[in-house]
FIKOLZA-1660 file (N, C-alpha, C; in steps of 0.1 Angstrom, whole numbers, plus 5000, padded with zeros to 4 digits):
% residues 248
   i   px   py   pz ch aa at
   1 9139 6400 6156  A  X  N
   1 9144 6401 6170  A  X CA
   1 9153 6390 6174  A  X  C
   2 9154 6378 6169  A  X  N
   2 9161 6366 6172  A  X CA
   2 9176 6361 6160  A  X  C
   3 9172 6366 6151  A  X  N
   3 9177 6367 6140  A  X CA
   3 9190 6357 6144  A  X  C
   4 9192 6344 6137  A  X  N
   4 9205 6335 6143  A  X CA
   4 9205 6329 6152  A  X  C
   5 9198 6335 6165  A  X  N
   5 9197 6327 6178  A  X CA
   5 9191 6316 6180  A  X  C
   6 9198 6303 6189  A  X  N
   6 9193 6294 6195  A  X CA
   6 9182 6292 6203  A  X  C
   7 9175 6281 6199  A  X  N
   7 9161 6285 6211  A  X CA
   7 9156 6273 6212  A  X  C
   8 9155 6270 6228  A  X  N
   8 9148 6256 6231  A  X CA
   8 9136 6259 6237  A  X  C
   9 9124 6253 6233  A  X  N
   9 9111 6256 6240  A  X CA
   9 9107 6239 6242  A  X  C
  10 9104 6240 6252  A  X  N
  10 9097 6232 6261  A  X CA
  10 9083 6229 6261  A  X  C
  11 9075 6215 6261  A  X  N
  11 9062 6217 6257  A  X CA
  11 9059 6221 6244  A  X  C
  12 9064 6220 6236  A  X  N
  12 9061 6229 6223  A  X CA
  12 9051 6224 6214  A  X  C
  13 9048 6212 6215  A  X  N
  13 9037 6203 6208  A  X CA
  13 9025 6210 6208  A  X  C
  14 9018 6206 6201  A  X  N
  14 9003 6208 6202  A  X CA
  14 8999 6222 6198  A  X  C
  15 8989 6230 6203  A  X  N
  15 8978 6244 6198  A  X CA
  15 8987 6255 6211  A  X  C
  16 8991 6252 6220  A  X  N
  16 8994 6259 6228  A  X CA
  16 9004 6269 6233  A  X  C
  17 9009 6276 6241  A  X  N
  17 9016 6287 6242  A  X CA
  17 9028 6285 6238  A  X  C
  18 9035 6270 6239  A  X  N
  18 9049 6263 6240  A  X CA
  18 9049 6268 6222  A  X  C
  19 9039 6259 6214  A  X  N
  19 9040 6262 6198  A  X CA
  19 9037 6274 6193  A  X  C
  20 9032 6282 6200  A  X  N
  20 9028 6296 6195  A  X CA
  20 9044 6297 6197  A  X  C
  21 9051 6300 6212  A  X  N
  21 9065 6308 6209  A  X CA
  21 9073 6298 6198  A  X  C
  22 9074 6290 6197  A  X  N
  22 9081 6281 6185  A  X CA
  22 9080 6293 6174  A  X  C
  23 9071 6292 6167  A  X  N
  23 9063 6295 6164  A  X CA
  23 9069 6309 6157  A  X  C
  24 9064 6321 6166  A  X  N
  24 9072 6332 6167  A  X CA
  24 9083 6333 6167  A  X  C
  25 9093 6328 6172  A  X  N
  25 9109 6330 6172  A  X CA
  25 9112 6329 6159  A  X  C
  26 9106 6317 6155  A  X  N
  26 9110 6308 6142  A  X CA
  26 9108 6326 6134  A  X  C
  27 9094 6326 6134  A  X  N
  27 9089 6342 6124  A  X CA
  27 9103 6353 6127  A  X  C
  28 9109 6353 6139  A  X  N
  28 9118 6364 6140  A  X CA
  28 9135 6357 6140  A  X  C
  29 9133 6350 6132  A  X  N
  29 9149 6347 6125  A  X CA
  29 9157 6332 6134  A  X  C
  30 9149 6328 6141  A  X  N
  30 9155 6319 6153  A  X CA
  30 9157 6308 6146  A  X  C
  31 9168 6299 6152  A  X  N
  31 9168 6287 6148  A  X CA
  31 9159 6278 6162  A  X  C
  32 9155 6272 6163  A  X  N
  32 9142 6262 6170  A  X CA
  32 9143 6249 6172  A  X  C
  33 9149 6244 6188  A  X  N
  33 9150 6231 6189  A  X CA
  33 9133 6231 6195  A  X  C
  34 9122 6222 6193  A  X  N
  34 9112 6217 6197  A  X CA
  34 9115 6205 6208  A  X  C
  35 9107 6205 6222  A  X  N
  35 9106 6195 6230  A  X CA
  35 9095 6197 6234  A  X  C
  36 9094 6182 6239  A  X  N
  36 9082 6178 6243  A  X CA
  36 9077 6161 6249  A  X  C
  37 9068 6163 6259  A  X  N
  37 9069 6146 6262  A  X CA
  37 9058 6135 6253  A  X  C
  38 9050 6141 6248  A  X  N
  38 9042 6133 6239  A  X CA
  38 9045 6135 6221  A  X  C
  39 9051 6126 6221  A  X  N
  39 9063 6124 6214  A  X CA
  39 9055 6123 6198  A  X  C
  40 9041 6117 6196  A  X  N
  40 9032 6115 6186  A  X CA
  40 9032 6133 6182  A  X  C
  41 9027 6142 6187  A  X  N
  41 9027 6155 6188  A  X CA
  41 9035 6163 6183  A  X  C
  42 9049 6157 6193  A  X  N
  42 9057 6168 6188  A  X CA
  42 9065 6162 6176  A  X  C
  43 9063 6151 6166  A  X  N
  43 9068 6144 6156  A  X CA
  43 9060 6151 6148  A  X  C
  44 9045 6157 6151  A  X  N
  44 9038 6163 6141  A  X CA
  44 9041 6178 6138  A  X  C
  45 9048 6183 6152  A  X  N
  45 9049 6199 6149  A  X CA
  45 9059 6201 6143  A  X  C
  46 9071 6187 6146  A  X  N
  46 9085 6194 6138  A  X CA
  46 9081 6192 6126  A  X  C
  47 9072 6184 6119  A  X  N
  47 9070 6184 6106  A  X CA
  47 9064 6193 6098  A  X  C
  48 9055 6198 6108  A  X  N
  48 9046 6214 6098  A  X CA
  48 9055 6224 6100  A  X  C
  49 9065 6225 6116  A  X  N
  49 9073 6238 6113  A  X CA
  49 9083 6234 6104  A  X  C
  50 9089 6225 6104  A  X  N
  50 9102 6227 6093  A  X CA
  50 9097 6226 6077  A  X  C
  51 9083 6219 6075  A  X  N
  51 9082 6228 6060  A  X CA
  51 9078 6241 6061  A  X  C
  52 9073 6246 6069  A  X  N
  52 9072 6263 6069  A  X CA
  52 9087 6268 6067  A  X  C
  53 9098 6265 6077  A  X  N
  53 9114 6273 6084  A  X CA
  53 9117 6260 6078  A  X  C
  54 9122 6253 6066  A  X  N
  54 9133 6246 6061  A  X CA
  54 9146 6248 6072  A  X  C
  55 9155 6241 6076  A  X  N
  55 9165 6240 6082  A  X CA
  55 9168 6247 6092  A  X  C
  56 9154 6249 6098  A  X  N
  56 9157 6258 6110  A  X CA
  56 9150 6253 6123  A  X  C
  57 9144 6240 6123  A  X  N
  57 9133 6232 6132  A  X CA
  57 9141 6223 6132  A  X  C
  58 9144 6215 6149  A  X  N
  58 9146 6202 6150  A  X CA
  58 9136 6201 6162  A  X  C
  59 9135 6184 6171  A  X  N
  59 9129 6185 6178  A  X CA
  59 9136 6173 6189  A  X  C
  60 9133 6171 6198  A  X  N
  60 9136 6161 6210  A  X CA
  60 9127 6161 6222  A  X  C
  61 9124 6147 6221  A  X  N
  61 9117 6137 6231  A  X CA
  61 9120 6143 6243  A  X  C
  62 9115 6153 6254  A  X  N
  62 9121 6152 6266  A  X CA
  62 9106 6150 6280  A  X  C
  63 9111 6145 6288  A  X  N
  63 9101 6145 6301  A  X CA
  63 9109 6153 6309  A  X  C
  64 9105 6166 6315  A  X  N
  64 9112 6173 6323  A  X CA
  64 9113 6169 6337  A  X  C
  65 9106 6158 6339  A  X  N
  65 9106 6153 6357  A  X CA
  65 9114 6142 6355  A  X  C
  66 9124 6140 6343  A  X  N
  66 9134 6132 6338  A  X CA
  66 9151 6141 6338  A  X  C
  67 9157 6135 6349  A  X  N
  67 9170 6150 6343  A  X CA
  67 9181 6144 6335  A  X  C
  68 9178 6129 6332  A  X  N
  68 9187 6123 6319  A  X CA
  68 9180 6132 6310  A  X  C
  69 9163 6128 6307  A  X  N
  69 9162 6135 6294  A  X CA
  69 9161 6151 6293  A  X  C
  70 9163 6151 6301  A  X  N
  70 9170 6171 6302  A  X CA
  70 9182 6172 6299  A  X  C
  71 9192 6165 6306  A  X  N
  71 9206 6164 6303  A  X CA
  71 9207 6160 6282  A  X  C
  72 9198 6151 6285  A  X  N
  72 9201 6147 6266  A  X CA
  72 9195 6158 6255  A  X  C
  73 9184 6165 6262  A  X  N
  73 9178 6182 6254  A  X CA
  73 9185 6186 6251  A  X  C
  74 9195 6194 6263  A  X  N
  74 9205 6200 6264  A  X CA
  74 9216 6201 6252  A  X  C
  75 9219 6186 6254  A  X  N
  75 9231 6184 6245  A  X CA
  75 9226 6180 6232  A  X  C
  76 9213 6175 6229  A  X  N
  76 9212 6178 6219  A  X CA
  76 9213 6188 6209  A  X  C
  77 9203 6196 6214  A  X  N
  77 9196 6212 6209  A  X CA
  77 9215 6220 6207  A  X  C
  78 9226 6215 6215  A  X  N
  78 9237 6220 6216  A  X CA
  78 9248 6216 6206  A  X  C
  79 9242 6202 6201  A  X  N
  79 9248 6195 6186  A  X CA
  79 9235 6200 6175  A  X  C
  80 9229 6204 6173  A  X  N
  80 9219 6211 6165  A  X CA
  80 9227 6222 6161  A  X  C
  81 9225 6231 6172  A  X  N
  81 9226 6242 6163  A  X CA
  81 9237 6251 6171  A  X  C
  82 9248 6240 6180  A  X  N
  82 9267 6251 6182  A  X CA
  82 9263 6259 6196  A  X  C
  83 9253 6258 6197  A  X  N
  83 9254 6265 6213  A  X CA
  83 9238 6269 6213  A  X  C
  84 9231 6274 6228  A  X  N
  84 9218 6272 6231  A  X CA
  84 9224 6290 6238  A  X  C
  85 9212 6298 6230  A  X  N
  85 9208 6310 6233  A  X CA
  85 9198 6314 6243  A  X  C
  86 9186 6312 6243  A  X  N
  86 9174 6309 6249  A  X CA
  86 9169 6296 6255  A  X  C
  87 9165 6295 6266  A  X  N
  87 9158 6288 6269  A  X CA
  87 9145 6295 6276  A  X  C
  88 9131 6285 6270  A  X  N
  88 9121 6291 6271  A  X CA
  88 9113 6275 6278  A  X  C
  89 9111 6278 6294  A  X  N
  89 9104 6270 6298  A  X CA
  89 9087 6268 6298  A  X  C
  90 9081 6260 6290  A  X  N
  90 9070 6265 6289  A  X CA
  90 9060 6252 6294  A  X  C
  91 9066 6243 6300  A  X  N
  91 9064 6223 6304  A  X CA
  91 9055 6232 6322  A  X  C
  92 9043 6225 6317  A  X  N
  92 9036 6226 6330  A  X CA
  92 9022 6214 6332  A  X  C
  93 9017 6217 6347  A  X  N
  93 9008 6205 6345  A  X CA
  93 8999 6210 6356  A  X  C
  94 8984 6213 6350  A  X  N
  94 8974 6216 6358  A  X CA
  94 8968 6205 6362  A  X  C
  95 8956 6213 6367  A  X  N
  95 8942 6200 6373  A  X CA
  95 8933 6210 6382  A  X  C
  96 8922 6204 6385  A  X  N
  96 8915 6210 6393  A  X CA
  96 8910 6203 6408  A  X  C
  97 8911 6207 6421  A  X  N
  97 8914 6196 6431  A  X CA
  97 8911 6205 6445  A  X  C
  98 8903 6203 6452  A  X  N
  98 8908 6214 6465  A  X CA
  98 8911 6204 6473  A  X  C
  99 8920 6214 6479  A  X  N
  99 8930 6211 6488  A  X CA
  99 8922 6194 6494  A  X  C
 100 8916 6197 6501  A  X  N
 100 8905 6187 6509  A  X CA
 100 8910 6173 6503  A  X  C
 101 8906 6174 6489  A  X  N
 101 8904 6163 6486  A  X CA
 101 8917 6156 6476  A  X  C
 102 8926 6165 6475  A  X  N
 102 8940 6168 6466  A  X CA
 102 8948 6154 6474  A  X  C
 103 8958 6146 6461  A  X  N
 103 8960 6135 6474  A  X CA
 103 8975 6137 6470  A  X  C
 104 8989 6132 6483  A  X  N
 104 8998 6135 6476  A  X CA
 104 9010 6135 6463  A  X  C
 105 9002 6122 6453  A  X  N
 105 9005 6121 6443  A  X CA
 105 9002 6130 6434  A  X  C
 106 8991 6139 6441  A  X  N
 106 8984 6146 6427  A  X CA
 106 8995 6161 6430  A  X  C
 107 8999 6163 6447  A  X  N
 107 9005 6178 6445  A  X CA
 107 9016 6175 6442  A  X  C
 108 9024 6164 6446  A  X  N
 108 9035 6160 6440  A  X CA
 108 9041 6160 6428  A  X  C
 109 9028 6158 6418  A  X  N
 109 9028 6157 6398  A  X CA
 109 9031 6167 6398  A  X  C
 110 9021 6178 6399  A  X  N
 110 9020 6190 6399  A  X CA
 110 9037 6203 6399  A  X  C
 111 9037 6196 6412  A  X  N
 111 9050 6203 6414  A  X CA
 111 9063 6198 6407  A  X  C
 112 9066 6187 6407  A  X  N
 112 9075 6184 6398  A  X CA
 112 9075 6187 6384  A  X  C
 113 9065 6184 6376  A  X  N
 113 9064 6188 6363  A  X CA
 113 9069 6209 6363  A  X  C
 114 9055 6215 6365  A  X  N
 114 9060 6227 6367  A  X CA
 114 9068 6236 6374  A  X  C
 115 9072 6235 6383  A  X  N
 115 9081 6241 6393  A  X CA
 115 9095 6233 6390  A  X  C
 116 9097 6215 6394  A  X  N
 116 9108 6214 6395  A  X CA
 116 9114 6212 6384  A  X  C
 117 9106 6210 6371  A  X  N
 117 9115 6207 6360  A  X CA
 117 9118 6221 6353  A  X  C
 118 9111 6230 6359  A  X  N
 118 9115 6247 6353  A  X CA
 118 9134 6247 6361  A  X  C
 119 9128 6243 6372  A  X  N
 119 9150 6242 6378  A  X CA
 119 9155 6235 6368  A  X  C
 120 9154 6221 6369  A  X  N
 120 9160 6215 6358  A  X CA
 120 9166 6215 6345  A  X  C
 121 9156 6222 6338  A  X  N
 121 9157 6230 6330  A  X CA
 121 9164 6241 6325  A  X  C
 122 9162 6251 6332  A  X  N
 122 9171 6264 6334  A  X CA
 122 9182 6263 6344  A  X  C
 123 9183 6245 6349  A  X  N
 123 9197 6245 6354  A  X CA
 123 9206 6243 6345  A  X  C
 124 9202 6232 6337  A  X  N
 124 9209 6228 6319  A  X CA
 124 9212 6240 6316  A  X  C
 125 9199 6247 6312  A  X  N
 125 9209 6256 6304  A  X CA
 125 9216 6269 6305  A  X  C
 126 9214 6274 6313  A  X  N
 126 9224 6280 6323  A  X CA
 126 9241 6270 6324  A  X  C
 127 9242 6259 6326  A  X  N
 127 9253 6254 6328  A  X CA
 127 9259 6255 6313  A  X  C
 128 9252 6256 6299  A  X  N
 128 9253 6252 6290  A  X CA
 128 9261 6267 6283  A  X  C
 129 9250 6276 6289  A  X  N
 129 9252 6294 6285  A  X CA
 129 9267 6294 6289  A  X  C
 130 9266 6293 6301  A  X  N
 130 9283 6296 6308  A  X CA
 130 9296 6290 6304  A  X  C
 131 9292 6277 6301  A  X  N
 131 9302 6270 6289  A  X CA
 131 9308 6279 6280  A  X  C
 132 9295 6287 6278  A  X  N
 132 9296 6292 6261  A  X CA
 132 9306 6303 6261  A  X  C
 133 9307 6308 6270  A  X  N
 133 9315 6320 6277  A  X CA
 133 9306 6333 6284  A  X  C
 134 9288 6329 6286  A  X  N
 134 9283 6335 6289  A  X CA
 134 9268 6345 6282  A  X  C
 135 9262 6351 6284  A  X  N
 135 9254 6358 6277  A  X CA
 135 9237 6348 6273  A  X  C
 136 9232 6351 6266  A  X  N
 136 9217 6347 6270  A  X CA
 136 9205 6348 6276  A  X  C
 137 9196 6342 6276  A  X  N
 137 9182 6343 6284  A  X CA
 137 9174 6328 6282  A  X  C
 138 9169 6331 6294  A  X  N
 138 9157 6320 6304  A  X CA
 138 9146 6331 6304  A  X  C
 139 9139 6322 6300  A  X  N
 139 9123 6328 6299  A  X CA
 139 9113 6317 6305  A  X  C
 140 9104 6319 6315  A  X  N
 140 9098 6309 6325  A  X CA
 140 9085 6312 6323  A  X  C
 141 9076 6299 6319  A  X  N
 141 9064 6303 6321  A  X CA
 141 9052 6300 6333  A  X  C
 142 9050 6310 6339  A  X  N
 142 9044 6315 6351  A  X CA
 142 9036 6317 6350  A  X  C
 143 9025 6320 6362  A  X  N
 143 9008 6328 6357  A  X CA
 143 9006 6337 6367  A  X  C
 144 8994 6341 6365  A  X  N
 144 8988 6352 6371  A  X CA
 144 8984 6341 6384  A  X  C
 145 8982 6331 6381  A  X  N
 145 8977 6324 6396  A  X CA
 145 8988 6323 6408  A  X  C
 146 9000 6327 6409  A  X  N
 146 9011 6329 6415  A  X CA
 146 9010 6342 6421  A  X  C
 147 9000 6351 6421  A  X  N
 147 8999 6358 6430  A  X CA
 147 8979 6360 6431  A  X  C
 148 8972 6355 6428  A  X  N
 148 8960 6355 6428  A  X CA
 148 8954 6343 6435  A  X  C
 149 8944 6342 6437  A  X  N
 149 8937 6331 6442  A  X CA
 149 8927 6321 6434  A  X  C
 150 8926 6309 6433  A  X  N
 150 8916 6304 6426  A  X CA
 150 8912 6289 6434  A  X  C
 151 8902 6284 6432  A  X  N
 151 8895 6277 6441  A  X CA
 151 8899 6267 6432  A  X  C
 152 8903 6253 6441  A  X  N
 152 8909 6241 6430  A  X CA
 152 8923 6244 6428  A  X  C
 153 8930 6250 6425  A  X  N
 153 8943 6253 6422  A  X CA
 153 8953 6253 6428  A  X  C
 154 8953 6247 6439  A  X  N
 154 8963 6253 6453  A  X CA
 154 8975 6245 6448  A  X  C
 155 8979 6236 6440  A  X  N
 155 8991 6228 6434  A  X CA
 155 8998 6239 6427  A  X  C
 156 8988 6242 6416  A  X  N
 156 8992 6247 6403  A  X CA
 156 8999 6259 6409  A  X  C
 157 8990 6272 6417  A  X  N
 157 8995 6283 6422  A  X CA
 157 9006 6281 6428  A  X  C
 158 9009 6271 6438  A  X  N
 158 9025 6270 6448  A  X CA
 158 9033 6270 6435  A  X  C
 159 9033 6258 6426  A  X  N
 159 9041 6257 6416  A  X CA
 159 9046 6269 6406  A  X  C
 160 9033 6277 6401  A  X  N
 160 9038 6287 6394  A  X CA
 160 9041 6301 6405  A  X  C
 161 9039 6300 6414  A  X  N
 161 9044 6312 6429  A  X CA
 161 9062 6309 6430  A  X  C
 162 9064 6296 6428  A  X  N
 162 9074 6290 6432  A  X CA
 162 9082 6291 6416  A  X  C
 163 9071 6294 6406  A  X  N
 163 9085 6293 6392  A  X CA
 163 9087 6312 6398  A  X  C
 164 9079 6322 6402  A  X  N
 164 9083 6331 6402  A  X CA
 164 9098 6338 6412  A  X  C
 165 9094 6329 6419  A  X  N
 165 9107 6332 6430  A  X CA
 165 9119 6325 6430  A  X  C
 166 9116 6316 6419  A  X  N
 166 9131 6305 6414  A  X CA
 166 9136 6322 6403  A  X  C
 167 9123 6321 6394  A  X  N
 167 9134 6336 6381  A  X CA
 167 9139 6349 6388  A  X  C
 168 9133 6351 6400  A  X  N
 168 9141 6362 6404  A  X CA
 168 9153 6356 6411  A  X  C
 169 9154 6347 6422  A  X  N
 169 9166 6342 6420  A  X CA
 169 9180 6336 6413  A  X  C
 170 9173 6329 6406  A  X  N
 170 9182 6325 6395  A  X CA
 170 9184 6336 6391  A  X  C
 171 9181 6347 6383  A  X  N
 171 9187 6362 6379  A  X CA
 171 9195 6365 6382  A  X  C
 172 9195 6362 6402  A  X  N
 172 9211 6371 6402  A  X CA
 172 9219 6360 6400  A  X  C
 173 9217 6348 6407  A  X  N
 173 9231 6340 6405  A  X CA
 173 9236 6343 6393  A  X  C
 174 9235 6343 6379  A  X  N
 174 9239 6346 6367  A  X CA
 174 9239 6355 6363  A  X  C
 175 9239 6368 6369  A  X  N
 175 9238 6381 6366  A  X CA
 175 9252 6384 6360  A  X  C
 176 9262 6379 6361  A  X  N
 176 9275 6382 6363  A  X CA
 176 9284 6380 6350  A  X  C
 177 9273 6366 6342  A  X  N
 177 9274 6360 6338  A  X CA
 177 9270 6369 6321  A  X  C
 178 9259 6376 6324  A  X  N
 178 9253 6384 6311  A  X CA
 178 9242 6375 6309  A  X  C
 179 9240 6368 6317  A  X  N
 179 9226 6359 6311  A  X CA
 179 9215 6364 6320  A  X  C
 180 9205 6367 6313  A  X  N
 180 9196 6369 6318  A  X CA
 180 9179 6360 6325  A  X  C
 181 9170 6363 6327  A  X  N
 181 9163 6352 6334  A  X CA
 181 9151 6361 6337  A  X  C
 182 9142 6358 6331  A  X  N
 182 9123 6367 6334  A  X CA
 182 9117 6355 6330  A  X  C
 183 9102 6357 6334  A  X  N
 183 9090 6350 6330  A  X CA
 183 9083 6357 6326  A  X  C
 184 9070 6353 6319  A  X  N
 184 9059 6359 6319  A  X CA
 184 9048 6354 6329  A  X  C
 185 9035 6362 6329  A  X  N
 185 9020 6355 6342  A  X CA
 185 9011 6356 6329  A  X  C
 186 9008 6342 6324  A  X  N
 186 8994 6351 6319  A  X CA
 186 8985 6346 6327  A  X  C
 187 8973 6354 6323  A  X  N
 187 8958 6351 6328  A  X CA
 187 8955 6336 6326  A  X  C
 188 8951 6341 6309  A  X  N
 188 8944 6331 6304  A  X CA
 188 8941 6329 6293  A  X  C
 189 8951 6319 6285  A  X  N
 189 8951 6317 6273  A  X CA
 189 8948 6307 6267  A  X  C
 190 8937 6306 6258  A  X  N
 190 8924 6301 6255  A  X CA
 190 8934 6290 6242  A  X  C
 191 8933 6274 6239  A  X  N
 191 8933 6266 6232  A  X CA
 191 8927 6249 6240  A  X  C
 192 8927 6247 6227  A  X  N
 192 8916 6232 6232  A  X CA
 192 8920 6224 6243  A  X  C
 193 8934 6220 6247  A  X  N
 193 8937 6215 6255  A  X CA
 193 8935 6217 6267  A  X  C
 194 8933 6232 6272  A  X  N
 194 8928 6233 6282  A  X CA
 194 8917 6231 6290  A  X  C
 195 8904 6228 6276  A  X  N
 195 8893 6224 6283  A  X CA
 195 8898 6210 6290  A  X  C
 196 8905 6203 6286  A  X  N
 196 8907 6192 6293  A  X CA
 196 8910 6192 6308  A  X  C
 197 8911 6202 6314  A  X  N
 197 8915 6204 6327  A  X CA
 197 8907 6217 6336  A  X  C
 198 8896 6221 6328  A  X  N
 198 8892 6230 6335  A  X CA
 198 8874 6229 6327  A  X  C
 199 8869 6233 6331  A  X  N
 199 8849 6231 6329  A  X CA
 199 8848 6241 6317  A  X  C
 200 8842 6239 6308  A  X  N
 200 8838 6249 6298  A  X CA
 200 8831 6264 6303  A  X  C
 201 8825 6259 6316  A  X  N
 201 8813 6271 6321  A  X CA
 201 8827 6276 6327  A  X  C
 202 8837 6271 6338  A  X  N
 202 8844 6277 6343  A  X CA
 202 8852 6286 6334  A  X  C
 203 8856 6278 6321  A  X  N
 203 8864 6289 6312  A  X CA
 203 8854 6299 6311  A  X  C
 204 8844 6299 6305  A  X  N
 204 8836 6310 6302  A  X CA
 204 8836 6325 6315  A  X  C
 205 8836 6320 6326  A  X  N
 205 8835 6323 6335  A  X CA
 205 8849 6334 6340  A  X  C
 206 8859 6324 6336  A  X  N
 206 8873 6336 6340  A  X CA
 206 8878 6343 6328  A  X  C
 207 8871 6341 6315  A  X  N
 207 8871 6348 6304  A  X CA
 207 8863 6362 6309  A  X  C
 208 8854 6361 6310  A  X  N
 208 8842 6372 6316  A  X CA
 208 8850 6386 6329  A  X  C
 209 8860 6376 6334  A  X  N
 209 8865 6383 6345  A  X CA
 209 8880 6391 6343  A  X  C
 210 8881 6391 6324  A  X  N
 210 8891 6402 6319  A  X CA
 210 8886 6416 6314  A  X  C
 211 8890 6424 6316  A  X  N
 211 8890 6434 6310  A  X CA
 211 8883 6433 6296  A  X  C
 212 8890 6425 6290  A  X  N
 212 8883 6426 6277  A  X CA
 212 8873 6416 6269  A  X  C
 213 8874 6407 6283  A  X  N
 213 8858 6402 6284  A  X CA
 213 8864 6387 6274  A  X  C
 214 8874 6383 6270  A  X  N
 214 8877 6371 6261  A  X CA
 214 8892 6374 6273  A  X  C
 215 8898 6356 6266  A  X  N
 215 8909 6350 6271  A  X CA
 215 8919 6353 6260  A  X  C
 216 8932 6355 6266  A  X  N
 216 8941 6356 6256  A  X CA
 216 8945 6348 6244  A  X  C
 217 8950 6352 6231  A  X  N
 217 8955 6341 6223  A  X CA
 217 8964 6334 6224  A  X  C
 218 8973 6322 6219  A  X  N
 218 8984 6316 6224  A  X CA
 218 8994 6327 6221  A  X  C
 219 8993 6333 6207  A  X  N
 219 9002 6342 6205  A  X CA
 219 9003 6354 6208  A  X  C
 220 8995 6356 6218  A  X  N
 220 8996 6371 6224  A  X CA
 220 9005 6369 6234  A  X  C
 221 9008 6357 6241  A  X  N
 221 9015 6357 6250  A  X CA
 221 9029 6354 6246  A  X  C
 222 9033 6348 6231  A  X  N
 222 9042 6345 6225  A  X CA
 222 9049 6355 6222  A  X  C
 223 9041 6367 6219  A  X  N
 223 9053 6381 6215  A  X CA
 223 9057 6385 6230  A  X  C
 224 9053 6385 6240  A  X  N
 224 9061 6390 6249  A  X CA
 224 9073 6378 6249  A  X  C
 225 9068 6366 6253  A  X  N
 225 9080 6358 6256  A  X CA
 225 9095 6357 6248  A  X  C
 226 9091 6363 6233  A  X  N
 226 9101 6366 6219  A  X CA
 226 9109 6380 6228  A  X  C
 227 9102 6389 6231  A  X  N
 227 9110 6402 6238  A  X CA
 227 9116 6398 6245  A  X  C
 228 9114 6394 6261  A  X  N
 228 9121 6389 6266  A  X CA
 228 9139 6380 6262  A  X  C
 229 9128 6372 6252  A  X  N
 229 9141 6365 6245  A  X CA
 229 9150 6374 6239  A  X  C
 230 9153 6385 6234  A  X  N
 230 9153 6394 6222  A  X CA
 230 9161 6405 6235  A  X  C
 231 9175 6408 6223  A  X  N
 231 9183 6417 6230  A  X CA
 231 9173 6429 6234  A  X  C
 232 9162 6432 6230  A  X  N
 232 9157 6446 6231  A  X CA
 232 9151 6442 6247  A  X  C
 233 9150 6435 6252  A  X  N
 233 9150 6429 6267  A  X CA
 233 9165 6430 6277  A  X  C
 234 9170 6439 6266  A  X  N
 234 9186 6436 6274  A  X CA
 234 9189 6439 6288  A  X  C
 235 9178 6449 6290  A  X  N
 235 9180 6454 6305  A  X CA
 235 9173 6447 6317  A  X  C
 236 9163 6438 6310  A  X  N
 236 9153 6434 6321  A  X CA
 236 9157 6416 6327  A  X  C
 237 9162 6415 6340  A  X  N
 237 9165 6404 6347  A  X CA
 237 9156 6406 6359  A  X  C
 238 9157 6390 6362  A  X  N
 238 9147 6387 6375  A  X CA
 238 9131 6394 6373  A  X  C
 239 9125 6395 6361  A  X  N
 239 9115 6403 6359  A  X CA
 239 9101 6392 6358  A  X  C
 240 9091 6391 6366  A  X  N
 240 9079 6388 6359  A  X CA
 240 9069 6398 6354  A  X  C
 241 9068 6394 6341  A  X  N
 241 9058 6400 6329  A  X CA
 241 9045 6396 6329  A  X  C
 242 9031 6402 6337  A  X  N
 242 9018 6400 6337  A  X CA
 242 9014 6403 6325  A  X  C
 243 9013 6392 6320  A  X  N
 243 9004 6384 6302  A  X CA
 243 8989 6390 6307  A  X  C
 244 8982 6398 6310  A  X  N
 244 8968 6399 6316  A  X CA
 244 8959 6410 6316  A  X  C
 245 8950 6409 6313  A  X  N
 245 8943 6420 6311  A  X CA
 245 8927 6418 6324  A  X  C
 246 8931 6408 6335  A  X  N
 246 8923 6404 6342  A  X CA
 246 8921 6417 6354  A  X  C
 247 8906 6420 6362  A  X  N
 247 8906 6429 6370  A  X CA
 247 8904 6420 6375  A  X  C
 248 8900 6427 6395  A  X  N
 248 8898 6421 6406  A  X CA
 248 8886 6422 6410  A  X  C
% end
């Protein structure tokens, strides 16, 4: 589906959704700039993926609440590999906090990592696309908590509510342009890192409350985000794609 295309993913380090899509693209022909801010991590992943994809993996150091080191992604990933096809925002930052006791450092993190560095982000490369003479995709990663409710979450939800209404806007501004701009929502997609931010009973708990009674894999939400990426997505702008099999 990617076959030749550019592709910067964000967050890509570690077990999680960012390296599952690496990951995938890589499997569907992509060439793959890797970023990420824990820099020990992502020195580990460009290493396993590029002996898997020989000359097709690079990687760069970025903090997205940094817009030098966005600006330097950018032009990196753009001396890599001649121009940036994709960008797949996948840099986010939970926690668990109600409101009550939430203090404004903590909604502040929150929002800037996920919400404002998805602008940042997809403002790069968007500036980078149009350079090119046009054409591409932005892929945002969103969740289902952006239109749902959850107790503790009131950061995370504004933030990903707020990546949702940045992709349908951004869409049109670039409409014009041939570049495209969707996200996916998922539920809930189960790797180790995330116990770090949420109670084991609690995972168990919003696992129970899918459809299919388990949380998604990283790579089940990676093939949609590859579509999207992927001309066979050619018609779909300003779209959020519910990753979920969650009822109410």
């Amino acid at each position: 589906m990617l076959a030749g295309k550019a592709v910067v993913v964000t967050a890509a380090a570690g077990t999680g959704i960012g390296s599952a899509v690496a990951r995938r693209c890589l499997d569907e022909g992509a060439r793959v700039v890797l970023s990420d801010s824990h820099r020990r991590r992502l020195g580990e992943a460009q290493e396993d993926l590029a002996a898997a994809y020989p000359g097709r993996v690079w990687s760069v150091p970025c903090d997205v609440t940094d817009e030098a080191d966005v600006q330097a992604l950018v032009g990196a990933a753009t001396v890599h590999c001649g121009r940036i096809d994709v960008m797949v925002n996948n840099a986010g930052l939970g926690g668990t906090r109600p409101v009550t006791e939430m203090t404004d450092d903590e909604w502040r993190r929150v929002l800037d990592v996920t919400l404002t560095g998805t602008f940042r982000c997809t403002r790069a490369a968007l500036r980078q696309m149009i350079a090119q003479g046009g054409g591409g995709a932005v892929v945002n990663n969103a969740s289902v908590l952006g239109w749902r409710a959850q107790a503790g979450q009131a950061h995370y939800a504004a933030a990903k509510a707020g990546v949702m209404a940045f992709t349908r806007c951004a869409a049109m501004d670039v409409a014009g342009h041939g570049i495209r701009v969707n996200a996916v929502a998922p539920s809930l997609a189960t790797h180790p890192f995330l116990a770090k931010v949420i109670a084991e009973q609690e995972l168990a708990g919003l696992a129970l409350r899918e459809a299919f009674g388990r949380a998604a894999q990283p790579w089940e939400v990676a093939t949609v985000v590859a579509f999207l990426a992927s001309d066979y997505a050619s018609y779909l702008t300003g779209e959020v794609i519910s990753v979920s099999s969650q009822h109410p």
